[in-house]
PDB file as gemmi writes it, atoms N, CA and C in Angstrom:
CRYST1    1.000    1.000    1.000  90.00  90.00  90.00 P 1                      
ATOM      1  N   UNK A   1     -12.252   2.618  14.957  1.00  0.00           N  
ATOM      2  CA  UNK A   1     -11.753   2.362  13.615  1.00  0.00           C  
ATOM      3  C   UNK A   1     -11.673   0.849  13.412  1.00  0.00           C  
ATOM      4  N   UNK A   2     -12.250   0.478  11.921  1.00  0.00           N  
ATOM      5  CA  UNK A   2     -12.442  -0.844  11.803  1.00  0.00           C  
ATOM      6  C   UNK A   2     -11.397  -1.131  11.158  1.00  0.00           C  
ATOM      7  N   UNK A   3     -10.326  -2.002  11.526  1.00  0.00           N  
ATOM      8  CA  UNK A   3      -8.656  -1.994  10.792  1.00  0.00           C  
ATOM      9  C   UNK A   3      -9.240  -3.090   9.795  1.00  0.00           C  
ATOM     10  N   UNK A   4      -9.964  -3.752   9.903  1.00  0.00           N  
ATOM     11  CA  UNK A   4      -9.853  -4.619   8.973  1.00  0.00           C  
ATOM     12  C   UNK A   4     -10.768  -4.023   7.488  1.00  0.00           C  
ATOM     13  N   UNK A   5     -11.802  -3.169   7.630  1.00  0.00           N  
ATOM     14  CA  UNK A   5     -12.740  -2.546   6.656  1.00  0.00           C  
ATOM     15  C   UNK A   5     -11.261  -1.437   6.105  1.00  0.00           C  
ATOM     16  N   UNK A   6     -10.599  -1.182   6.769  1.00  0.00           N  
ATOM     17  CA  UNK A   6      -9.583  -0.008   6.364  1.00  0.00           C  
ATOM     18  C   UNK A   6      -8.923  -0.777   5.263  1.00  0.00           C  
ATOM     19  N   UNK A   7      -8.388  -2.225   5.862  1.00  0.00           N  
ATOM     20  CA  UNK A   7      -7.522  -2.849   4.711  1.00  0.00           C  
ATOM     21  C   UNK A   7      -7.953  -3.295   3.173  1.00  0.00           C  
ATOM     22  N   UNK A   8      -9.196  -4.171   3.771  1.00  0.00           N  
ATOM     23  CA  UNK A   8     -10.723  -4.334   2.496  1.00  0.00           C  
ATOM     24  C   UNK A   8     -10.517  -2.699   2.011  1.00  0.00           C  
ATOM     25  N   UNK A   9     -10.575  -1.678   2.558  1.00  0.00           N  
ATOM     26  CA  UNK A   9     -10.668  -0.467   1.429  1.00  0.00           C  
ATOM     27  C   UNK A   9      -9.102  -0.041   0.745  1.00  0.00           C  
ATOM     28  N   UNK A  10      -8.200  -0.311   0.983  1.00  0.00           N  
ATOM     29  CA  UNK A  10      -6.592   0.268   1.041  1.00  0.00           C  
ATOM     30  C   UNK A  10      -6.864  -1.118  -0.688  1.00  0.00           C  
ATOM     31  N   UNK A  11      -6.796  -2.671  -0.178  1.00  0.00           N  
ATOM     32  CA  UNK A  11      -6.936  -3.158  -1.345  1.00  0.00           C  
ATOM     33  C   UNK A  11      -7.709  -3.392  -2.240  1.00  0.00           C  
ATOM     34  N   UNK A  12      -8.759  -2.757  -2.212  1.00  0.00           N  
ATOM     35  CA  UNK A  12     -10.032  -2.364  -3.428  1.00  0.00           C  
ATOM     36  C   UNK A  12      -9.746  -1.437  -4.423  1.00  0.00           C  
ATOM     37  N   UNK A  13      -9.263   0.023  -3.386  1.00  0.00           N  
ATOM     38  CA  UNK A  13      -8.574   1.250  -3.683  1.00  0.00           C  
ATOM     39  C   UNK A  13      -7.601   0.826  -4.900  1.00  0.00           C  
ATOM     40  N   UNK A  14      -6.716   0.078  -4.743  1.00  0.00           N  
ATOM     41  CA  UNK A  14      -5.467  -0.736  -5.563  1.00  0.00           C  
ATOM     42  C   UNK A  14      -5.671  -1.185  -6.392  1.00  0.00           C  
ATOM     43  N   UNK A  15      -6.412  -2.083  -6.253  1.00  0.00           N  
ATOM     44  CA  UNK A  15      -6.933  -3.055  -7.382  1.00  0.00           C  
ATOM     45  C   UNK A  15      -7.699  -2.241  -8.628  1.00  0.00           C  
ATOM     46  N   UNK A  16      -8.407  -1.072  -8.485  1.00  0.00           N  
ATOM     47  CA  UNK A  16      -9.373  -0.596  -9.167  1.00  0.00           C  
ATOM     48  C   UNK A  16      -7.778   0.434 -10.145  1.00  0.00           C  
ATOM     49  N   UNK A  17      -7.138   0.943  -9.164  1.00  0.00           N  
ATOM     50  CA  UNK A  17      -6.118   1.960  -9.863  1.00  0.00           C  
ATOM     51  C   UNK A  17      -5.110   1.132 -10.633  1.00  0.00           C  
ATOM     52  N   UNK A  18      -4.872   0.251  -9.922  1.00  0.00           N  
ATOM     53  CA  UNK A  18      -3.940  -0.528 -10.656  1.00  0.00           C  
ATOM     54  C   UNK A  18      -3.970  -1.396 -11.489  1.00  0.00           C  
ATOM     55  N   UNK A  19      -5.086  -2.304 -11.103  1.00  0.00           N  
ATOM     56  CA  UNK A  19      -5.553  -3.001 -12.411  1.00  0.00           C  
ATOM     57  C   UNK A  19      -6.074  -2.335 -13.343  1.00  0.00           C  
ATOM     58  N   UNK A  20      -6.778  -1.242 -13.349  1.00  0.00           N  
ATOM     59  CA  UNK A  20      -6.943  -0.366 -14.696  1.00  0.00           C  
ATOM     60  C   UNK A  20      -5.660   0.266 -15.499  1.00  0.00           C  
ATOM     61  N   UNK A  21      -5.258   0.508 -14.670  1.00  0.00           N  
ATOM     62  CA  UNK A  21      -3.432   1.043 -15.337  1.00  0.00           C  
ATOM     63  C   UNK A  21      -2.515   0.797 -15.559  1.00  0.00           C  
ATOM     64  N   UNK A  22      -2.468  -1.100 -15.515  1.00  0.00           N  
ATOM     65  CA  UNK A  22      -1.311  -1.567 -15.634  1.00  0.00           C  
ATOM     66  C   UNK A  22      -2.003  -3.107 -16.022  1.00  0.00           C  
ATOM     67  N   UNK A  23      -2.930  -3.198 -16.876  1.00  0.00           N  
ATOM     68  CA  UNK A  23      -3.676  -3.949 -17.663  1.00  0.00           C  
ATOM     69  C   UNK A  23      -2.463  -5.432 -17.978  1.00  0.00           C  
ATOM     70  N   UNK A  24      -1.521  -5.185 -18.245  1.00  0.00           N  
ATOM     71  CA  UNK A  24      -0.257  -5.827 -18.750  1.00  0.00           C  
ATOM     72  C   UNK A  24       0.184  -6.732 -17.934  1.00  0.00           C  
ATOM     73  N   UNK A  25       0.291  -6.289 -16.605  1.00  0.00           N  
ATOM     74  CA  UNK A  25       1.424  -6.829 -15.497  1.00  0.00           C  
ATOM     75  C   UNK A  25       0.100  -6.752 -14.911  1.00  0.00           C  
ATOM     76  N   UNK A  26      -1.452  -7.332 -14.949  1.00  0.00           N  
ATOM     77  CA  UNK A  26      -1.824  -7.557 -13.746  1.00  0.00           C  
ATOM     78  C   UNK A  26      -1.634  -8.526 -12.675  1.00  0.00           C  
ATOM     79  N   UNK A  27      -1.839  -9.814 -13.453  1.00  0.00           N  
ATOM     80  CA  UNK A  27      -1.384 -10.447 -12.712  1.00  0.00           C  
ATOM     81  C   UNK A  27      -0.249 -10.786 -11.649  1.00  0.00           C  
ATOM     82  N   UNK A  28       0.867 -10.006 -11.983  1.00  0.00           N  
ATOM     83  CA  UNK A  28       1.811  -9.983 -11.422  1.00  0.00           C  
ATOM     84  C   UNK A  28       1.429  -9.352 -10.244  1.00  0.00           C  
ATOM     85  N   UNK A  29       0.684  -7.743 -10.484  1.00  0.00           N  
ATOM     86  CA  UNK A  29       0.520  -7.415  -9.425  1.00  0.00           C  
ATOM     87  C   UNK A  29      -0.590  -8.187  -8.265  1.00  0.00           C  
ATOM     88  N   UNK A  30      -1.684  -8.138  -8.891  1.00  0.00           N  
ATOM     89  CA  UNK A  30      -2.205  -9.575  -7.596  1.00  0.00           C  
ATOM     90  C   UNK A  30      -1.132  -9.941  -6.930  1.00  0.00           C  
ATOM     91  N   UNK A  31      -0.433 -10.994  -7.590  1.00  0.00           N  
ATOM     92  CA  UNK A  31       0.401 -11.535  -6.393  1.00  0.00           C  
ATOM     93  C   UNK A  31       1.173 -10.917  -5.399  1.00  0.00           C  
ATOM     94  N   UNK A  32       1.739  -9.966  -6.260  1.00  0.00           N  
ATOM     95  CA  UNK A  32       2.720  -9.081  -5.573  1.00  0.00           C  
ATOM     96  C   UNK A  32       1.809  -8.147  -4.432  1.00  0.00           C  
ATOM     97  N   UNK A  33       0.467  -7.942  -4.676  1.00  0.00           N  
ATOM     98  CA  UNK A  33      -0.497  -6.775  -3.497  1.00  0.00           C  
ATOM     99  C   UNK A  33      -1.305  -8.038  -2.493  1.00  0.00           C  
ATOM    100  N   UNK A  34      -1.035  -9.442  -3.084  1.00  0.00           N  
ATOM    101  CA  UNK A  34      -1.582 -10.454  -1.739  1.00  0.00           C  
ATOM    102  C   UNK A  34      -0.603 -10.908  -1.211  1.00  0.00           C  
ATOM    103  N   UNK A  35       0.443 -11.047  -1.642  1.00  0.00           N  
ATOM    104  CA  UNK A  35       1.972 -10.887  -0.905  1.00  0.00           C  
ATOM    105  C   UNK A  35       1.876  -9.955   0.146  1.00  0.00           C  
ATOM    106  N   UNK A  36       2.270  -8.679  -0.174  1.00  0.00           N  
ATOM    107  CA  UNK A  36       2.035  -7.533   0.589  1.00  0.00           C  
ATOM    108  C   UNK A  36       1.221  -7.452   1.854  1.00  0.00           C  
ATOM    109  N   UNK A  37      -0.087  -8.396   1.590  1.00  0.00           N  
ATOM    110  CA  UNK A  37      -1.061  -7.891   2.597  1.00  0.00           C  
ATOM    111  C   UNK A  37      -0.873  -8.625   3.783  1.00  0.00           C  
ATOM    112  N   UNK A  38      -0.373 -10.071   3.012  1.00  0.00           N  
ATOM    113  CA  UNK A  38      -0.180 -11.486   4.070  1.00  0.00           C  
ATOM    114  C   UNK A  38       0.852 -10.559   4.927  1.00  0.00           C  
ATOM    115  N   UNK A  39       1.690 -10.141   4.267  1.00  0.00           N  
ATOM    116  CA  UNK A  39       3.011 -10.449   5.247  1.00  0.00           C  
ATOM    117  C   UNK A  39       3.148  -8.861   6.115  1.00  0.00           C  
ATOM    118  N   UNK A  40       2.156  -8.061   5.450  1.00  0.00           N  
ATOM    119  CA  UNK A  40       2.397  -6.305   5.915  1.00  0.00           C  
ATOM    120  C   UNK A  40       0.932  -6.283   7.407  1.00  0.00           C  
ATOM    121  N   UNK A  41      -0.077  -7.087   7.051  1.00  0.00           N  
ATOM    122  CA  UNK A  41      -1.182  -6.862   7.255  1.00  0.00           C  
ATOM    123  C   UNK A  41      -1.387  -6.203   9.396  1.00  0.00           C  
ATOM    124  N   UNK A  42      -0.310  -7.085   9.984  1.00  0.00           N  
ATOM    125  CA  UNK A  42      -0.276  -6.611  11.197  1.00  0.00           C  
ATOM    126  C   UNK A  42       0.441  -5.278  11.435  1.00  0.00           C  
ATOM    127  N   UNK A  43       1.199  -5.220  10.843  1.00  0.00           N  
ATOM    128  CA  UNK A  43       1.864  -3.731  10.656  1.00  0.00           C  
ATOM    129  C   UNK A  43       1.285  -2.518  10.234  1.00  0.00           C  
ATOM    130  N   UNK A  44       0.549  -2.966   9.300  1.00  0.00           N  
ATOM    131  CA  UNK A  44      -0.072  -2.022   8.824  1.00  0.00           C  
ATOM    132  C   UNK A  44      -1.689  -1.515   9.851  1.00  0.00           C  
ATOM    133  N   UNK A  45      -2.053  -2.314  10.593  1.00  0.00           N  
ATOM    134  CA  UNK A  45      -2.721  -2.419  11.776  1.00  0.00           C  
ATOM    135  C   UNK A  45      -2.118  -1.508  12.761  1.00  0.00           C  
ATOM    136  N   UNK A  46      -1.102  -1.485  13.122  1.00  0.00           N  
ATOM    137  CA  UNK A  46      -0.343  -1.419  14.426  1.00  0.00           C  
ATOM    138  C   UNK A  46       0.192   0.158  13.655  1.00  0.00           C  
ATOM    139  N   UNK A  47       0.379   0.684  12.729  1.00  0.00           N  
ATOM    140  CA  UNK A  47       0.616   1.437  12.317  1.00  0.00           C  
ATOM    141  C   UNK A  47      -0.404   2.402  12.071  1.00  0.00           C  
ATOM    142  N   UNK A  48      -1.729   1.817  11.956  1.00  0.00           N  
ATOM    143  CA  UNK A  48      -2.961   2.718  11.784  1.00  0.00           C  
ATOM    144  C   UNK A  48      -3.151   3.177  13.522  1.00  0.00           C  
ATOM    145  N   UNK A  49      -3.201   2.412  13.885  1.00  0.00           N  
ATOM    146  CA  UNK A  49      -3.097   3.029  15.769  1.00  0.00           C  
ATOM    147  C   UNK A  49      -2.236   3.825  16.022  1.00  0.00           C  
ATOM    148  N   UNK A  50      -0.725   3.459  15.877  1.00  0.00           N  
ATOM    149  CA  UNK A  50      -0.657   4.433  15.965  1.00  0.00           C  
ATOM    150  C   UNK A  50      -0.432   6.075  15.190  1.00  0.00           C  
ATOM    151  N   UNK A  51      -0.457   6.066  14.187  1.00  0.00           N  
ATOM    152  CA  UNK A  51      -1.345   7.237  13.303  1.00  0.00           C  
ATOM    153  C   UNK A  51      -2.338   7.768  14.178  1.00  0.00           C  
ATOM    154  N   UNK A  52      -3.448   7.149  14.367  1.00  0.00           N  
ATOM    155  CA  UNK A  52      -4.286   7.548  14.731  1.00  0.00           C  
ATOM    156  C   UNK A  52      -4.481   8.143  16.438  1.00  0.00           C  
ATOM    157  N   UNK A  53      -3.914   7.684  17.184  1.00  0.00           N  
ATOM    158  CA  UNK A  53      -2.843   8.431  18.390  1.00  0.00           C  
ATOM    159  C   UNK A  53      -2.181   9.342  18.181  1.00  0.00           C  
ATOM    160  N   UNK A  54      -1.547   9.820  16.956  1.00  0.00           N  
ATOM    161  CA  UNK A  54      -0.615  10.544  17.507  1.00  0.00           C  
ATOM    162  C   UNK A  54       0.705  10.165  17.829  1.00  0.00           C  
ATOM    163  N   UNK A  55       1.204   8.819  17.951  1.00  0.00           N  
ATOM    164  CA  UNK A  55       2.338   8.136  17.977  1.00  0.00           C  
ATOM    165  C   UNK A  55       3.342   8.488  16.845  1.00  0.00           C  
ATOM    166  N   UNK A  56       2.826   8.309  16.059  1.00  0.00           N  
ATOM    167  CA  UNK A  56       3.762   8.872  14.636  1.00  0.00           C  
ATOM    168  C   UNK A  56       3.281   9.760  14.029  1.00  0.00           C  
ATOM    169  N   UNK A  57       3.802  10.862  13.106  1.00  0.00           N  
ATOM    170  CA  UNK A  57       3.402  11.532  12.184  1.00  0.00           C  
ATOM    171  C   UNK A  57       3.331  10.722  10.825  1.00  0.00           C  
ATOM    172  N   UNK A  58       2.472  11.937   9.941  1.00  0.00           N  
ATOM    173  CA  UNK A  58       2.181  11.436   8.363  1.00  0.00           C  
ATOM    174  C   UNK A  58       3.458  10.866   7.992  1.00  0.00           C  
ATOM    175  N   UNK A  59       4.572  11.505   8.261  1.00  0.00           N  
ATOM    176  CA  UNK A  59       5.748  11.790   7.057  1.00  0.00           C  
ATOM    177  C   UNK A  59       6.528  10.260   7.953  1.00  0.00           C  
ATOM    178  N   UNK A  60       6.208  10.207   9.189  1.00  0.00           N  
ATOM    179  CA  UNK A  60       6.929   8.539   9.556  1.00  0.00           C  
ATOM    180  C   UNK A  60       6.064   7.312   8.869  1.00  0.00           C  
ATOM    181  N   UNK A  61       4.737   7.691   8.891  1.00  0.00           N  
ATOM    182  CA  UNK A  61       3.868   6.645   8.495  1.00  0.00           C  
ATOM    183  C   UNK A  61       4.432   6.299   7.025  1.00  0.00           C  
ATOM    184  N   UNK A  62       4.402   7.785   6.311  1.00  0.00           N  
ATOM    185  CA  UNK A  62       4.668   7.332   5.218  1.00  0.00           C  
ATOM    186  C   UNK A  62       6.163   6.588   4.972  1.00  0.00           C  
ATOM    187  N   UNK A  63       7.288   6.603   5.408  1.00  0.00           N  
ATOM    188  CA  UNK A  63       8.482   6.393   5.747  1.00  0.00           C  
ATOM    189  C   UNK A  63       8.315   4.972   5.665  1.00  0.00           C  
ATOM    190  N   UNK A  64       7.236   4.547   7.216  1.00  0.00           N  
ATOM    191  CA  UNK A  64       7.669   2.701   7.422  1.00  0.00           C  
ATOM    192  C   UNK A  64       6.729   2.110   6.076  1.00  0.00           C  
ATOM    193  N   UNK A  65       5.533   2.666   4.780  1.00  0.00           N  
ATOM    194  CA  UNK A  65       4.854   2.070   4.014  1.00  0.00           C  
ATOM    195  C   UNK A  65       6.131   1.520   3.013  1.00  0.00           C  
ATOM    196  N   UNK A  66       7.060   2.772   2.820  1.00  0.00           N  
ATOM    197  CA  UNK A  66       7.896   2.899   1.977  1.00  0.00           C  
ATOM    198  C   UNK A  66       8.894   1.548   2.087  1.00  0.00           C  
ATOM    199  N   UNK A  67       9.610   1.606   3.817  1.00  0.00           N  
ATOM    200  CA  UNK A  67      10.540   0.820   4.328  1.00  0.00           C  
ATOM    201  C   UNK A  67       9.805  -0.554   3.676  1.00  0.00           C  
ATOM    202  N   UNK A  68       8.286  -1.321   4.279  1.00  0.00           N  
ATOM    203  CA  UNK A  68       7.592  -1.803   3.825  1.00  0.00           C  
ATOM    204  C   UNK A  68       7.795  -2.935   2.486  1.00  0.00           C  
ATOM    205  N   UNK A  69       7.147  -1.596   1.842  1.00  0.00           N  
ATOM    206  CA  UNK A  69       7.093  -2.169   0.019  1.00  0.00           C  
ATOM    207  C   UNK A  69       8.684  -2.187  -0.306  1.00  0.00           C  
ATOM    208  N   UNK A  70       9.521  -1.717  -0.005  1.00  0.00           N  
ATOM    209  CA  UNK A  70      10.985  -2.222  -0.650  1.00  0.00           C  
ATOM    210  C   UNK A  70      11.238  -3.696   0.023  1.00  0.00           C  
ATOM    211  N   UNK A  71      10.683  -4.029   0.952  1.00  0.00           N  
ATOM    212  CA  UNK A  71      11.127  -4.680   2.038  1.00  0.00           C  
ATOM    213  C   UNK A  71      10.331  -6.656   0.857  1.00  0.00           C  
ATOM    214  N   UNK A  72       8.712  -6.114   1.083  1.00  0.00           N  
ATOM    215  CA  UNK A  72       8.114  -7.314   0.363  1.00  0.00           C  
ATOM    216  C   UNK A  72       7.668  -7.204  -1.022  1.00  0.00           C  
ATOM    217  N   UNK A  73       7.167  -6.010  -1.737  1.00  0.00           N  
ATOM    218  CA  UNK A  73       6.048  -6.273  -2.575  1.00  0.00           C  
ATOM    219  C   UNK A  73       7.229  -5.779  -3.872  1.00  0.00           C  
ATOM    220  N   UNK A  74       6.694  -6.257  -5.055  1.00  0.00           N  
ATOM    221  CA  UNK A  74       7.074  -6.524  -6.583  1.00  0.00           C  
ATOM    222  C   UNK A  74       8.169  -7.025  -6.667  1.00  0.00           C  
ATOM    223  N   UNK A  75       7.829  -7.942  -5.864  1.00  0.00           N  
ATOM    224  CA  UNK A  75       8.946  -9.176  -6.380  1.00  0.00           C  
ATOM    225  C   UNK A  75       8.829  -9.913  -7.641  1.00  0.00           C  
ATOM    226  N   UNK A  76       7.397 -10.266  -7.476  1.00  0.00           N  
ATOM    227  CA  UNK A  76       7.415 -10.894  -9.162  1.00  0.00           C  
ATOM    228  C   UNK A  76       7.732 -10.081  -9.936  1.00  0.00           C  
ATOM    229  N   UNK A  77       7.435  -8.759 -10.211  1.00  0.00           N  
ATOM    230  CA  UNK A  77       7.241  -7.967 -11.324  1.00  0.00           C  
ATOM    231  C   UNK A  77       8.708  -7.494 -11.366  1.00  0.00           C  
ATOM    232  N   UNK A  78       9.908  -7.480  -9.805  1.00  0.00           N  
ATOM    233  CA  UNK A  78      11.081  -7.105 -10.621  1.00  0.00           C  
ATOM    234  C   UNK A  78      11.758  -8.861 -11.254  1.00  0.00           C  
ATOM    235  N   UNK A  79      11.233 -10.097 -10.827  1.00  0.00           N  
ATOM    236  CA  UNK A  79      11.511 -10.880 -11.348  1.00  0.00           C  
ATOM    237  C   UNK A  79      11.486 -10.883 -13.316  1.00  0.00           C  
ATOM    238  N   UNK A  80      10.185 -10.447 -13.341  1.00  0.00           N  
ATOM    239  CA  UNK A  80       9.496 -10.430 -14.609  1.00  0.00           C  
ATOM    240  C   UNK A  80      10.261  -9.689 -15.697  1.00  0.00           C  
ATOM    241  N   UNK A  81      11.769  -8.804 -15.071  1.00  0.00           N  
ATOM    242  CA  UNK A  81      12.065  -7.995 -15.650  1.00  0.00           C  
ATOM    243  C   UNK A  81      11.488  -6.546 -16.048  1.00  0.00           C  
ATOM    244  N   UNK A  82      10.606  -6.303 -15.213  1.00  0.00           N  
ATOM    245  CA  UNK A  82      10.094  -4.491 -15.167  1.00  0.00           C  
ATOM    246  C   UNK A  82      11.031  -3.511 -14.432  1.00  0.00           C  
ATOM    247  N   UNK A  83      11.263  -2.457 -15.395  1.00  0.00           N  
ATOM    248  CA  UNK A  83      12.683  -1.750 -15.180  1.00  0.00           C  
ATOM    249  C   UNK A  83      11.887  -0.947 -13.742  1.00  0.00           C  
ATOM    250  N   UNK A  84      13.513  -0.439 -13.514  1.00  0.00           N  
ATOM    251  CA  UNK A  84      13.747   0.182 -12.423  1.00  0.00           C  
ATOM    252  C   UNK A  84      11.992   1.039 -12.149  1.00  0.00           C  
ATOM    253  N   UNK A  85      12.461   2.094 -13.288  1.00  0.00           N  
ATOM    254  CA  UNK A  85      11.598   3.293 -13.162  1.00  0.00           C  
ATOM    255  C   UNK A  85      10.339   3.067 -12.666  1.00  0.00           C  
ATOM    256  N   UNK A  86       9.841   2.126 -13.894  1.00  0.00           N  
ATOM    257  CA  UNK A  86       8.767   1.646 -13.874  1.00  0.00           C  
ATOM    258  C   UNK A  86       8.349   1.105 -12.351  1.00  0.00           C  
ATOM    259  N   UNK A  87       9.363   0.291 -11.841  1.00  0.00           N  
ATOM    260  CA  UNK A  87       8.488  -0.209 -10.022  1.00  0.00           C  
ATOM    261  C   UNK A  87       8.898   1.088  -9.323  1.00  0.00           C  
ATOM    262  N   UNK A  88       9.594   2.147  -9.554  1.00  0.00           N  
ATOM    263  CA  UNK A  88       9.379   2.624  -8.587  1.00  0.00           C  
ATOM    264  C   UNK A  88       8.446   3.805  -8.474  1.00  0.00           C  
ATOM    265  N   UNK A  89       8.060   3.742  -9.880  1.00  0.00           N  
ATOM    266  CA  UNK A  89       6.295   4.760  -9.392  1.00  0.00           C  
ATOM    267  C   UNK A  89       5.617   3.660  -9.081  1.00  0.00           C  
ATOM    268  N   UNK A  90       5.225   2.525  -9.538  1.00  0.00           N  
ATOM    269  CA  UNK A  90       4.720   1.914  -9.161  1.00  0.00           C  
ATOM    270  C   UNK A  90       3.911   2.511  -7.410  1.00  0.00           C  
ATOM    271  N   UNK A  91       5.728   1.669  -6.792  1.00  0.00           N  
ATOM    272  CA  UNK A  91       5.716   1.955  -5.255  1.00  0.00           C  
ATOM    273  C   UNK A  91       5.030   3.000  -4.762  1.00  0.00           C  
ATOM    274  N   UNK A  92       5.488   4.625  -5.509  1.00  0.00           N  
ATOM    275  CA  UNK A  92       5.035   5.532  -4.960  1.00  0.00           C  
ATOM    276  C   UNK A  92       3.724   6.077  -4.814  1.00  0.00           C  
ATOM    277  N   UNK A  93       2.994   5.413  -6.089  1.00  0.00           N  
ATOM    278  CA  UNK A  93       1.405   5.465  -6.132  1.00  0.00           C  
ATOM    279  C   UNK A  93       0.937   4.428  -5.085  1.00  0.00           C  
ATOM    280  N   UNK A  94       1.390   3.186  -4.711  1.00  0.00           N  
ATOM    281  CA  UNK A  94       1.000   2.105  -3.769  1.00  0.00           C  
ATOM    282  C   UNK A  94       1.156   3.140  -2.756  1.00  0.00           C  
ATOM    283  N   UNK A  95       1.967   3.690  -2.410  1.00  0.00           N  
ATOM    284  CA  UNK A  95       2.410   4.531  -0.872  1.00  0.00           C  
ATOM    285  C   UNK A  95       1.101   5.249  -1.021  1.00  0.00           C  
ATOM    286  N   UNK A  96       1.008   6.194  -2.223  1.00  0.00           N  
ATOM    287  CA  UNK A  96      -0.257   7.640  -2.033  1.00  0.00           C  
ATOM    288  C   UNK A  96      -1.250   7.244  -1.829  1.00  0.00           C  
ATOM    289  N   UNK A  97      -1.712   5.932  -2.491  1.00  0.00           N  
ATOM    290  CA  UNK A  97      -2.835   5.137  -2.163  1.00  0.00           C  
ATOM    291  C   UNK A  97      -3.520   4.892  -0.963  1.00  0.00           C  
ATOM    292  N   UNK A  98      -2.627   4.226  -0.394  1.00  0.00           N  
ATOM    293  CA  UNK A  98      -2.575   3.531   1.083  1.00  0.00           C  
ATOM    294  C   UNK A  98      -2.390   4.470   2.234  1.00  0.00           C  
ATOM    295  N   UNK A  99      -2.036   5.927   1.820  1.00  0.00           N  
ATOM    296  CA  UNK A  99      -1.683   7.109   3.207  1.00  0.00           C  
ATOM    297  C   UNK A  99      -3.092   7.884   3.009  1.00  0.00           C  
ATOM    298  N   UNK A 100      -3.877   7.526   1.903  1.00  0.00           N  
ATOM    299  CA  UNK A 100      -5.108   8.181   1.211  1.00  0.00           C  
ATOM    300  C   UNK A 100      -6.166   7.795   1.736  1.00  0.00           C  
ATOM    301  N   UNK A 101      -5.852   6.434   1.642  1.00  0.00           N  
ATOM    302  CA  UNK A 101      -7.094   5.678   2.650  1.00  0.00           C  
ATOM    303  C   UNK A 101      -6.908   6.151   3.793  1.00  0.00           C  
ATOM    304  N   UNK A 102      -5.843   5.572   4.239  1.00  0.00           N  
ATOM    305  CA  UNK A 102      -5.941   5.886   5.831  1.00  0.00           C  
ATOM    306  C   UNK A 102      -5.960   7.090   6.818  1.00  0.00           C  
ATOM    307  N   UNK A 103      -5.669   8.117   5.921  1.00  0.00           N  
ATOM    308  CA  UNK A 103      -5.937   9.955   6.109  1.00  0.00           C  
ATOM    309  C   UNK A 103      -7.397   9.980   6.212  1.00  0.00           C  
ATOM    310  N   UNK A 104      -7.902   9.578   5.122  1.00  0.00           N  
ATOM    311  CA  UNK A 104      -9.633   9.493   5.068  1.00  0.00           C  
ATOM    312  C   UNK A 104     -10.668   9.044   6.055  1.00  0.00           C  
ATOM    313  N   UNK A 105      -9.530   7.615   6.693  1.00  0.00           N  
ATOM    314  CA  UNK A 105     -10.559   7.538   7.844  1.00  0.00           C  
ATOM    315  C   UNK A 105     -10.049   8.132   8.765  1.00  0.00           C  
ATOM    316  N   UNK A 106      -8.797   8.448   9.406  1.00  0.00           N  
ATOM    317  CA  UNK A 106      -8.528   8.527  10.488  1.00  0.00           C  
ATOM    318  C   UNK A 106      -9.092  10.075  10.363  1.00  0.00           C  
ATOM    319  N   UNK A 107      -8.539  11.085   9.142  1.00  0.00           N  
ATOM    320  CA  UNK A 107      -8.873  12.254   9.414  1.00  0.00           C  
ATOM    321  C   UNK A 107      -9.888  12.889   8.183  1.00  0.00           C  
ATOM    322  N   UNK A 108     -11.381  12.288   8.840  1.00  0.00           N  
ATOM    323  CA  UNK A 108     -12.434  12.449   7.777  1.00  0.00           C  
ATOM    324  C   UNK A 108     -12.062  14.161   7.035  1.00  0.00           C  
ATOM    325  N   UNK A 109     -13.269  14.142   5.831  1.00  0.00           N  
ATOM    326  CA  UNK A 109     -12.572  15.430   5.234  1.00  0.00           C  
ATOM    327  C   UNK A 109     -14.815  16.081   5.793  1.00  0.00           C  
ATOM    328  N   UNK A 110     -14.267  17.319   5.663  1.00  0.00           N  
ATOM    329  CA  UNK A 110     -16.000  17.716   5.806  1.00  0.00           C  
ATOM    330  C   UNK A 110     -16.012  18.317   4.848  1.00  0.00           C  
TER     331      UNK A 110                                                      
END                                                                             
């Protein structure tokens, strides 16, 4: 598994859903999903291993994305004043996104 082609796909994946759907606040999000990557990017590595071992299950993986994004990402955008609701689908589509990719490679579909 190529962790780094995984991440190139996790933020392509994003960019295409999110910048189409949130036309408004893009910019914000850029920053807020190259934020994310700088500061998540080894974790999210170390987390695809172990996924892919067997070390953790789906429902932990999904757990530390979650721990994660509360932890770094939409900061600008809750700066910007975007209500509650609003970041927190946000988050939850960033989570489905990113467990989507990485289901896909680790556990191809036939």
């Amino acid at each position: 598994m190529n962790n780094d082609k995984v991440i190139e796909n996790i933020k392509e994946e994003l960019k295409v859903v999110f910048f189409n759907s949130y036309e408004d606040i893009k910019s914000q999000l850029e920053k807020d999903f190259d934020t994310f990557f700088e500061i998540s990017k080894s974790k999210l590595e170390r987390w695809m291993i172990l996924f892919s071992t067997g070390d953790i299950t789906k429902e932990e993986l999904e757990w530390l994305l979650k721990s994660q994004l509360d932890i770094v990402v939409l900061k600008t955008l809750q700066a910007n004043g975007l209500s509650k609701i609003r970041l927190n689908t946000i988050k939850k589509n960033i989570v489905k996104i990113i467990l989507k990719v990485i289901m896909d490679v680790i556990i191809p579909r036939t």
